[in-house]
C-alpha atoms as a printed R data frame, in Angstrom:
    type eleno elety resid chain resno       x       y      z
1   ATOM     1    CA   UNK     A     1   0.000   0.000  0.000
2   ATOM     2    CA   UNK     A     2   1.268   3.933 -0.413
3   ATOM     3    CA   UNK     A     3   2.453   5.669  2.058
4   ATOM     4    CA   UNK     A     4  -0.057   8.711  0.797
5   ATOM     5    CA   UNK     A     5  -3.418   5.959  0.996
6   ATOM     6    CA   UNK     A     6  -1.820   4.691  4.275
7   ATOM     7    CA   UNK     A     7  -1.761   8.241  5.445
8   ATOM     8    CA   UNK     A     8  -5.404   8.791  4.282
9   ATOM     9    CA   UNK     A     9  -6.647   5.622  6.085
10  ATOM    10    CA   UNK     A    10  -4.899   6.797  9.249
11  ATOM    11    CA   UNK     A    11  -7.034  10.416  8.956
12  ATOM    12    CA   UNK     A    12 -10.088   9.086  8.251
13  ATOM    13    CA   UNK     A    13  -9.831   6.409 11.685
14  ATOM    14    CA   UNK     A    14  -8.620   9.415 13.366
15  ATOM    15    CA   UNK     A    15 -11.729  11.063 12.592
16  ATOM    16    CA   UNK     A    16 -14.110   8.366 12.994
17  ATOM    17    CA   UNK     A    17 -12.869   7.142 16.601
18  ATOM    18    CA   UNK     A    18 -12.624  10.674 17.569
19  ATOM    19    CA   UNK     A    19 -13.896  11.100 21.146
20  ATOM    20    CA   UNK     A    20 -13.305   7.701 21.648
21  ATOM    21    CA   UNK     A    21 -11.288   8.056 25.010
22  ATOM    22    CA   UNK     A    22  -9.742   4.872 24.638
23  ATOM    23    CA   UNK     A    23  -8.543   5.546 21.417
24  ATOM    24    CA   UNK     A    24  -7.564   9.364 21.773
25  ATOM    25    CA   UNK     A    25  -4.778   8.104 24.556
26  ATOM    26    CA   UNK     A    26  -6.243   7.852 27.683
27  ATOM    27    CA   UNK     A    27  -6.274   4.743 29.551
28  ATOM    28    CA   UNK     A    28  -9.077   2.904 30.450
29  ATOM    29    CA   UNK     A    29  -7.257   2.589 33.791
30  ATOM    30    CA   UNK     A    30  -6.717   6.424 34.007
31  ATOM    31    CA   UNK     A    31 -10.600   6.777 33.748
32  ATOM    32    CA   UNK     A    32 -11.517   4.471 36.452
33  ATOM    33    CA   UNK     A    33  -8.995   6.038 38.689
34  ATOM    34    CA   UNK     A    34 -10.736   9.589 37.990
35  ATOM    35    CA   UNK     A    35 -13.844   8.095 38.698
36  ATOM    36    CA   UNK     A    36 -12.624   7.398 42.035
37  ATOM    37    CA   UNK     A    37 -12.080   3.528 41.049
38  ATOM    38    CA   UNK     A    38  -8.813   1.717 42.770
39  ATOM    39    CA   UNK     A    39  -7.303  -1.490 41.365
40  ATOM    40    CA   UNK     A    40  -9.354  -3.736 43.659
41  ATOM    41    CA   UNK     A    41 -12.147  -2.496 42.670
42  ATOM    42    CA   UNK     A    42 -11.835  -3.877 39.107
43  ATOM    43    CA   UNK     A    43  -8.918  -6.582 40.049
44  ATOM    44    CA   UNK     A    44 -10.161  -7.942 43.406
45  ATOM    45    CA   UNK     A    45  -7.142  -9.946 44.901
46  ATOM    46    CA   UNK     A    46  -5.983 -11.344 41.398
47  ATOM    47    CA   UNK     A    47  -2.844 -10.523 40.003
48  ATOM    48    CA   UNK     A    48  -3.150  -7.184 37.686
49  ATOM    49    CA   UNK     A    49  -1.477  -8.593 34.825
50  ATOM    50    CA   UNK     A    50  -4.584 -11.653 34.999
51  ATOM    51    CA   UNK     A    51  -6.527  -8.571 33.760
52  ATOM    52    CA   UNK     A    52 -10.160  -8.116 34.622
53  ATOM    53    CA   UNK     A    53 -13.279 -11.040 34.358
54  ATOM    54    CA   UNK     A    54 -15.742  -9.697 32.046
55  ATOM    55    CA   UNK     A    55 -18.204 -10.540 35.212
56  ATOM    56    CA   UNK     A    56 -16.966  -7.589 37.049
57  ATOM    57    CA   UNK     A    57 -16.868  -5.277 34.159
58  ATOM    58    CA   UNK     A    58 -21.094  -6.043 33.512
59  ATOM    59    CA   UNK     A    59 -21.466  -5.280 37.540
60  ATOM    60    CA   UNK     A    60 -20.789  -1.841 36.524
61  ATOM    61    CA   UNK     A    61 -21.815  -1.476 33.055
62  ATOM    62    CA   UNK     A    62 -24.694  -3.815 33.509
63  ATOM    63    CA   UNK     A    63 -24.747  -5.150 30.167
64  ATOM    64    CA   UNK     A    64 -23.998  -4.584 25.978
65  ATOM    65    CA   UNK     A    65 -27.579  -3.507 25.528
66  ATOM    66    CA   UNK     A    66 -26.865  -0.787 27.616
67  ATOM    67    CA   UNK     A    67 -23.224  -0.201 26.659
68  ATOM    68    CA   UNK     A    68 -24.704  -0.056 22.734
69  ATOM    69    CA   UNK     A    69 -26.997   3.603 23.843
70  ATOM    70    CA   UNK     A    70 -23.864   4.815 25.940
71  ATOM    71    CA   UNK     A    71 -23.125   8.232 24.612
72  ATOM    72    CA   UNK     A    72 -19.208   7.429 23.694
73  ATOM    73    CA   UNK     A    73 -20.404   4.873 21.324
74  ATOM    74    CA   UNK     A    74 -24.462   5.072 20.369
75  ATOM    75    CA   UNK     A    75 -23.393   7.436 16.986
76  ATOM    76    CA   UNK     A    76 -20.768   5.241 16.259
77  ATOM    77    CA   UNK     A    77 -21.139   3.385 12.951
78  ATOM    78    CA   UNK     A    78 -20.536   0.558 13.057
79  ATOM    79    CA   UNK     A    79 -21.217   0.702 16.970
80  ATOM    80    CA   UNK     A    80 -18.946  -1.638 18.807
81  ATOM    81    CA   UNK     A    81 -21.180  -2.699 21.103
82  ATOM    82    CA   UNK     A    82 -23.976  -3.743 19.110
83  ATOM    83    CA   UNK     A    83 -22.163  -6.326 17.157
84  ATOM    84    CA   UNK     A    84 -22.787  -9.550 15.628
85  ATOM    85    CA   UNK     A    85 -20.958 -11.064 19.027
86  ATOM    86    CA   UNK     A    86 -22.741 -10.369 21.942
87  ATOM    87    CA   UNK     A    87 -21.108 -12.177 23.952
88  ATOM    88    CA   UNK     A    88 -17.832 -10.956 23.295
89  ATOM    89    CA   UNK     A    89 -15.469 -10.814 26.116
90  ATOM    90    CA   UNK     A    90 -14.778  -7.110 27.064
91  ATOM    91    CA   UNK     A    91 -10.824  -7.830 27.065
92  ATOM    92    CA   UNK     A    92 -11.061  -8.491 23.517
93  ATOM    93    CA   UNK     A    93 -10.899  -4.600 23.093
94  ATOM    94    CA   UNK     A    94 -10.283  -2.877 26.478
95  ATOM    95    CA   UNK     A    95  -6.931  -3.347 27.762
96  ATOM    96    CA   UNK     A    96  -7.048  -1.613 31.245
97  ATOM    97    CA   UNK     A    97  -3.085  -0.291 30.918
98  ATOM    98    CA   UNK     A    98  -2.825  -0.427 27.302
99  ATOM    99    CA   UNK     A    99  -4.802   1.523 24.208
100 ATOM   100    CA   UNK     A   100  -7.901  -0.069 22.945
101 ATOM   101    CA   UNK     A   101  -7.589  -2.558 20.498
102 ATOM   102    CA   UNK     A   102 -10.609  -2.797 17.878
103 ATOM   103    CA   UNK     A   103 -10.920  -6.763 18.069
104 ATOM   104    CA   UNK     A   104 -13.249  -6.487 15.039
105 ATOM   105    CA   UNK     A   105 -10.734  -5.108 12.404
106 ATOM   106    CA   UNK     A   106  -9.536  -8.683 12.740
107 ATOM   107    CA   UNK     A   107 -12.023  -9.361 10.478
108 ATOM   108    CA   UNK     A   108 -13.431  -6.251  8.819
109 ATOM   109    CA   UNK     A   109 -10.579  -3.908  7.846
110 ATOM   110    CA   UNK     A   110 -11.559  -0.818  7.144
């Protein structure tokens, strides 16, 4: 591919994932944290590097219906959370101390 199309592909994600916070830099970590979240409160007693069971991520965000009409993502097309994977596990895209990952572009490339 061209460096000038490679370029173009990288603006136009850029503007698409735009207010994403997970994507603009901040850590999912980092927003927990300013929510007034510690690490046991996501990690329990596990080891932080085991990550965090989807379980305790739906205590909080209750569920991908909901997550689907959160305001980060309900204008989002496609909308990550409203998939044809409902099930998916949360990790597969938010990394707690690392940037988001968009587990779909495994498949779809944009």
């Amino acid at each position: 591919m061209k460096s000038k199309t490679i370029m173009m592909l990288a603006a136009v994600c850029a503007v698409c994932w735009a207010g994403v916070p997970a994507f603009s830099g901040d850590q999912l970590a980092d927003r927990h944290k300013a929510a007034g979240l510690g690490c046991k409160d996501c990690h329990g007693d596990k080891d932080k590097k085991d990550g965090v069971d989807m379980d305790k991520c739906l205590s909080c965000h209750e569920s991908y219906a909901k997550l689907k009409l959160s305001p980060r993502t309900m204008k989002l097309h496609p909308n990550p959370h409203d998939g044809h994977y409902p099930d998916l596990d949360c990790n597969n895209c938010h990394h707690g101390h690392k940037p988001l990952e968009i587990y779909c572009d495994q498949c779809h490339k944009k």
